[in-house]
C-alpha positions as CSV (number, residue, x, y, z in Angstrom):
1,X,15.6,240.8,90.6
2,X,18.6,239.0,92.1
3,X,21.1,240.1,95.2
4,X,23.7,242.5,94.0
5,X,26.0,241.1,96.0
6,X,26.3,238.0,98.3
7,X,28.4,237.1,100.9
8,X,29.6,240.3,102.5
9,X,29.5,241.0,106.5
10,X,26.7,242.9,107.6
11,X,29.7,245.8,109.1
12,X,33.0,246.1,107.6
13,X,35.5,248.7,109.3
14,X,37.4,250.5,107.7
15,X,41.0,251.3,109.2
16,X,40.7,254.7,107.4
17,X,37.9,256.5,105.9
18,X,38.2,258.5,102.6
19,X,38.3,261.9,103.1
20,X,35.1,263.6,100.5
21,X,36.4,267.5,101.1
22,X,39.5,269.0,102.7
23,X,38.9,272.8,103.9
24,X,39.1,275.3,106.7
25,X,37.4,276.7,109.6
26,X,36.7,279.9,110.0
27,X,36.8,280.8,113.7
28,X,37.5,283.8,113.9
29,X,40.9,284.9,112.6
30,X,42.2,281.7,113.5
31,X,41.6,279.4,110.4
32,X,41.6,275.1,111.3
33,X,42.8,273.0,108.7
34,X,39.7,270.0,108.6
35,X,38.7,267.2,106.4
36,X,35.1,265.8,105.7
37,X,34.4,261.9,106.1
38,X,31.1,260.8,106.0
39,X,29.6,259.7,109.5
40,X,26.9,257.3,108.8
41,X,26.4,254.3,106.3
42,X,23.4,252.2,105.1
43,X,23.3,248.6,105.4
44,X,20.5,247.8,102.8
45,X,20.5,244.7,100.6
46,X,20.8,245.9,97.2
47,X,19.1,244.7,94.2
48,X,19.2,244.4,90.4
49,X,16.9,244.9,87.7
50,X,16.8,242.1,85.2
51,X,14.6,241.6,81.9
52,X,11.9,238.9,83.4
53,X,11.9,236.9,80.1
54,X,15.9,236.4,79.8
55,X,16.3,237.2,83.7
56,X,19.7,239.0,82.4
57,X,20.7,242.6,84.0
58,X,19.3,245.2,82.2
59,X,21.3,248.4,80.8
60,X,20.4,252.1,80.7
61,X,21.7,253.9,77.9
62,X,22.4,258.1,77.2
63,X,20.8,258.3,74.5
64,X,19.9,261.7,72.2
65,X,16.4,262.0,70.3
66,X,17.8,264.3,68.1
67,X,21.3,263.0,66.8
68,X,19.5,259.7,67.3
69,X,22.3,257.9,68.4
70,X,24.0,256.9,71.8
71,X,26.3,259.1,73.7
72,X,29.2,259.0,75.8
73,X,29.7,260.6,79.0
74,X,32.8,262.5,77.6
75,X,29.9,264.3,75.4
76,X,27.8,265.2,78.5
77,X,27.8,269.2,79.4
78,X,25.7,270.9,82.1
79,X,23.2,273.3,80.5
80,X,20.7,275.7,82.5
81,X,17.3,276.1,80.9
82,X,16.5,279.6,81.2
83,X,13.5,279.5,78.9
84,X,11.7,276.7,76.9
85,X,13.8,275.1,75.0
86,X,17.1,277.5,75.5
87,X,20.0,277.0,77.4
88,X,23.0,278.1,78.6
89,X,26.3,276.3,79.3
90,X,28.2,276.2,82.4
91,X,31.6,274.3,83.0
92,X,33.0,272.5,85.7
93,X,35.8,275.4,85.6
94,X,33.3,278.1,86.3
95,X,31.4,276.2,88.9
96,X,34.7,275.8,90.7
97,X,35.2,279.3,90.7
98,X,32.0,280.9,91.6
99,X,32.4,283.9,93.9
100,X,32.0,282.3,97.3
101,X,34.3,282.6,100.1
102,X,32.5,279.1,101.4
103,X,34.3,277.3,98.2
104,X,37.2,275.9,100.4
105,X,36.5,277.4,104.0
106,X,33.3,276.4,106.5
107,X,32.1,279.9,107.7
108,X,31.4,280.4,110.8
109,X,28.0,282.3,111.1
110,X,27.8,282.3,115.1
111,X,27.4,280.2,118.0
112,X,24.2,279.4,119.5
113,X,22.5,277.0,122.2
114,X,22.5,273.2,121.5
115,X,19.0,272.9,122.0
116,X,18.1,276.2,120.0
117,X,17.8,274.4,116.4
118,X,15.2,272.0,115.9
119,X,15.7,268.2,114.9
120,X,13.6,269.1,111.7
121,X,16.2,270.9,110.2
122,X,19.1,268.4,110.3
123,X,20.1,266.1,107.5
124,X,23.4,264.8,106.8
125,X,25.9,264.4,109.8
126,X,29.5,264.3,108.6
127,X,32.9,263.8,110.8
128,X,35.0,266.9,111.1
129,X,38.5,265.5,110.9
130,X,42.0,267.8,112.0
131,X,44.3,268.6,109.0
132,X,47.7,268.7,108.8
133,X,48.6,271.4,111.6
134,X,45.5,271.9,113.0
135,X,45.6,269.5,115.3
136,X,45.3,272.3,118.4
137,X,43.3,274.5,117.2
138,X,40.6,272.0,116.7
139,X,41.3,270.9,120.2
140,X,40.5,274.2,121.0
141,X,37.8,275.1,119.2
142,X,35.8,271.3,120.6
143,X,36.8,272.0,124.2
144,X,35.3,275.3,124.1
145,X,32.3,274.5,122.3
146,X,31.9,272.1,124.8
147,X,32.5,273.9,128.2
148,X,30.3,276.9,126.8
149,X,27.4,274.0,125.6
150,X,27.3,275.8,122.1
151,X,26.9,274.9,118.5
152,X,28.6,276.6,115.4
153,X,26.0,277.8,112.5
154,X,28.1,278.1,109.6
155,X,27.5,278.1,105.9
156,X,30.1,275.9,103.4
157,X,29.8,275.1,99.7
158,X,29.9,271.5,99.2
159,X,28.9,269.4,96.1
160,X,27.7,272.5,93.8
161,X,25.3,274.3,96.6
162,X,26.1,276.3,99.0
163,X,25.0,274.3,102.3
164,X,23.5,275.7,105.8
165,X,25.1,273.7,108.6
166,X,25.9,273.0,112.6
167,X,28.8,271.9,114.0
168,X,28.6,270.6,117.7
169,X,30.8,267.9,118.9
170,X,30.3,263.9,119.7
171,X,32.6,262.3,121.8
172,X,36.1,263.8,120.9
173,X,35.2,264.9,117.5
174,X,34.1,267.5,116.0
175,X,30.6,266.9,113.6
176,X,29.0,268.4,110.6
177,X,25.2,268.2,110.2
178,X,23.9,269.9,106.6
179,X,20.8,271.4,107.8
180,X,17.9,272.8,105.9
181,X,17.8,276.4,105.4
182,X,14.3,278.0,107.2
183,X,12.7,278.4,103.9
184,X,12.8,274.8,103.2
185,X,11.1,273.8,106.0
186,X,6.7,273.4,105.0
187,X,4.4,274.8,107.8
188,X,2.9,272.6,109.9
189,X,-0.5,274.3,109.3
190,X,-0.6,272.7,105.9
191,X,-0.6,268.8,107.7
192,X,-4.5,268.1,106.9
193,X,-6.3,267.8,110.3
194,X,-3.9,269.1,112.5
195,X,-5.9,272.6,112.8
196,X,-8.7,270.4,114.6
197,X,-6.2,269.0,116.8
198,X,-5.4,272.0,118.8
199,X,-9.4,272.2,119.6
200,X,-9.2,268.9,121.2
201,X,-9.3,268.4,125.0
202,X,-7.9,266.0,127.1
203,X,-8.8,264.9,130.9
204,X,-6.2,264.9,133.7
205,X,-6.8,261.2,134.1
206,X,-6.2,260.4,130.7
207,X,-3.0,262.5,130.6
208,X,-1.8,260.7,134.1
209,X,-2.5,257.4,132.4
210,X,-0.6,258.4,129.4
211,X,2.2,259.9,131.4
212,X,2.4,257.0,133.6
213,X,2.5,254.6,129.9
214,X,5.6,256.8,129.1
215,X,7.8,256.4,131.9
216,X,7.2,252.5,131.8
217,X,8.3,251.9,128.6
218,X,11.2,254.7,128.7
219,X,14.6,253.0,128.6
220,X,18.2,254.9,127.1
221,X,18.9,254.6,123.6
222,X,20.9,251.5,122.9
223,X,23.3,250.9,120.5
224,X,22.0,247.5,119.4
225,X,18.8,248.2,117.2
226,X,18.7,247.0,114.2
227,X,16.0,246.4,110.8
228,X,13.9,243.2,111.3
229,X,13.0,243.9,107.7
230,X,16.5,243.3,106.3
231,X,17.0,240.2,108.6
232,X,13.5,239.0,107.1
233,X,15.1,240.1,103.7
234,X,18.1,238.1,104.4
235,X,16.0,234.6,105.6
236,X,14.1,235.1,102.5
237,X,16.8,235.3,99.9
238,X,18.9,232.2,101.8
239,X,15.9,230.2,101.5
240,X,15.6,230.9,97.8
241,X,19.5,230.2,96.9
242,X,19.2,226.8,99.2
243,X,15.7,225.8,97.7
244,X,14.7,225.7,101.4
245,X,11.4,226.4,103.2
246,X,11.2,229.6,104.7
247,X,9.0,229.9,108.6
248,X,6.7,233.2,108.9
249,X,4.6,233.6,112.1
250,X,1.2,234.2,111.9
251,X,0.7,237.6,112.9
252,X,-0.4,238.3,116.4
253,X,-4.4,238.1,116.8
254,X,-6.0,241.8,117.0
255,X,-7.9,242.3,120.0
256,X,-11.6,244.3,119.4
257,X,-11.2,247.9,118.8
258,X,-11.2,249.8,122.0
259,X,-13.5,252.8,121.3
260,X,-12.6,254.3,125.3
261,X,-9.4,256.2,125.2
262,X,-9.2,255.5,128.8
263,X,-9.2,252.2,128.8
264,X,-7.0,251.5,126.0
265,X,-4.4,253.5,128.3
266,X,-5.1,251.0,131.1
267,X,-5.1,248.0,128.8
268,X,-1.7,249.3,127.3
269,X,-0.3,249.9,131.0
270,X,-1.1,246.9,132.1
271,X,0.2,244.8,129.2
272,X,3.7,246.9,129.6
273,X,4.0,245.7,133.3
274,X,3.5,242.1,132.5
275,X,6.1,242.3,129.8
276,X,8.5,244.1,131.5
277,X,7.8,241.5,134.7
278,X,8.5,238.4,132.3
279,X,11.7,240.3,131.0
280,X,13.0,241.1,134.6
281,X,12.0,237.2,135.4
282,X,13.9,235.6,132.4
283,X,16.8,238.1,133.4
284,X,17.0,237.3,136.5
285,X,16.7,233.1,135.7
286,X,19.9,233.3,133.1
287,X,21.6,234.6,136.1
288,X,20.8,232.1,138.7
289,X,21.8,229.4,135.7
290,X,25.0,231.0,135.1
291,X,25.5,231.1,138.5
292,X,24.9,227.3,139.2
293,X,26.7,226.2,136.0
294,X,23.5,225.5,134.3
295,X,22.6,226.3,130.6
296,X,20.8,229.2,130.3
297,X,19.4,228.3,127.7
298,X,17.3,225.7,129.5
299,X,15.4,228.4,131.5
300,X,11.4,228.1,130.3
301,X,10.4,231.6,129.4
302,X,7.2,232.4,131.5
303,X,3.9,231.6,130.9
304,X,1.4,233.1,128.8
305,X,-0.9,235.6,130.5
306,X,-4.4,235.4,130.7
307,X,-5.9,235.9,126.7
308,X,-2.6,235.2,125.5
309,X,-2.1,232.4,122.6
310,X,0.7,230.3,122.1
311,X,2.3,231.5,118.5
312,X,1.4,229.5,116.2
313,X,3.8,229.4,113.1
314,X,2.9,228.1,109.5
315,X,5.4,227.4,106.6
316,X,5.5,228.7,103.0
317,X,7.5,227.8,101.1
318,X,9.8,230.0,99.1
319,X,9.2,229.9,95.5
320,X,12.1,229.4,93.4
């Protein structure tokens, strides 16, 4: 496999997004002209598949057992398969006019708490942008949404299903998740081992240790995280175009396993503090350099702790 493409920034912007669906909302008697741009994006490296003896792209071809021969796209229909073997056609022009008022217009079921729907049912999140005219109304319609701390469970057909969905707003927007409908989602009882769980007991030392644990590594969600696989990806597929070497550290020794639930809670606690004291220290040093005009990056990180090794890092080298 080689890299699909090379050379593009790991974020490009766009000045405008494309809109995917232009529509209505129905609040009420009051109708908001909206368009749907998709909110999120992946930034995975993407691959090819080649043929390993000629190492040339392969192709994937329509073909038809019967007529034996290749087809074209222009020759593809959508069939339903109502029994083995027989089928019934349905075109794009019937699709388009199936009898749902969700066809061009997100229906407003009702309005509910925020909180009320749980994470498990959302999927896609999609931006909510004003048509032409509807700027106030969908001024409207976020404000109040947002005084009252409500969300909008509506239904909309979108991309040949008719979709269950939220709308709540982010910032000053209005957004879209497509969320599961209740009998999609799989009962929990059927997770193996999970039945046993609820039998379990825990002490009130244990659960002070653990909530103690929390609350030292709780920080805000950042903005800034990002896939150490890809960058890992990335290092390796450099080194192969440049012939170089490419550095891996040796993973981190594992300590004996702690049978004691107790005292891997105290073991964990511990190590937390010390990392969060050597953060707070090298924090507080690029400060004092900055502040004296020295390079921060000559400030020595601190120490390591008691049972702590120096990482070690070997070289492979990438094969070609």
């Amino acid at each position: 496999m080689v890299i699909k493409k090379q050379g593009q920034p790991d974020r490009e912007v766009d000045a405008y997004m494309r809109s995917m669906w232009k529509g209505s909302i129905s609040f009420g008697l009051v109708n908001i002209p909206v368009s749907l741009y998709k909110a999120t994006e992946e930034h995975k490296t993407s691959f090819r598949s080649l043929h390993n003896e000629c190492k040339h792209p392969i192709q994937y071809k329509k073909w038809c057992p019967v007529c034996n021969r290749e087809i074209e796209t222009t020759e593809i229909v959508r069939g339903y398969e109502y029994a083995p073997g027989n089928f019934i056609l349905i075109t794009d022009e019937e699709m388009e006019n199936l009898p749902l008022p969700t066809l061009r217009t997100i229906d407003i079921l009702h309005f509910t708490d925020k909180d009320s729907v749980d994470p498990i049912y959302y999927e896609n999140a999609y931006y909510l942008g004003p048509g032409e005219y509807g700027g106030k109304p969908y001024k409207l319609l976020h404000e109040a949404m947002q005084q009252t701390n409500r969300v909008a469970v509506a239904k909309v057909a979108f991309r040949t299903s008719e979709h269950l969905a939220v709308i709540r707003t982010h910032q000053n927007s209005l957004v879209m998740n497509m969320i599961h409908y209740p009998a999609e989602i799989r009962a929990v009882e059927g997770v193996p081992g999970i039945d046993g769980v609820a039998n379990l007991e825990v002490s009130d030392s244990e659960l002070e240790m653990a909530k103690k644990l929390i609350e030292e590594i709780s920080s805000s969600f950042r903005n800034d995280y990002k896939s150490n696989y890809e960058d890992a990806l990335k290092q390796l597929i450099e080194a192969k175009i440049q012939n170089a070497e490419v550095e891996q550290p040796v993973a981190a020794p594992r300590t004996d396993n702690v049978v004691d639930l107790m005292e891997a809670l105290k073991r964990s606690l511990t190590a937390t503090k010390e990392m969060n004291q050597r953060k707070e220290a090298a924090a507080h040093g690029s400060e004092s350099a900055a502040a004296t005009g020295t390079d921060a990056g000559t400030v020595q990180s601190a120490a390591p702790g008691p049972g702590q090794e120096t990482p070690k890092r070997r070289r492979r080298r990438a094969t070609s």
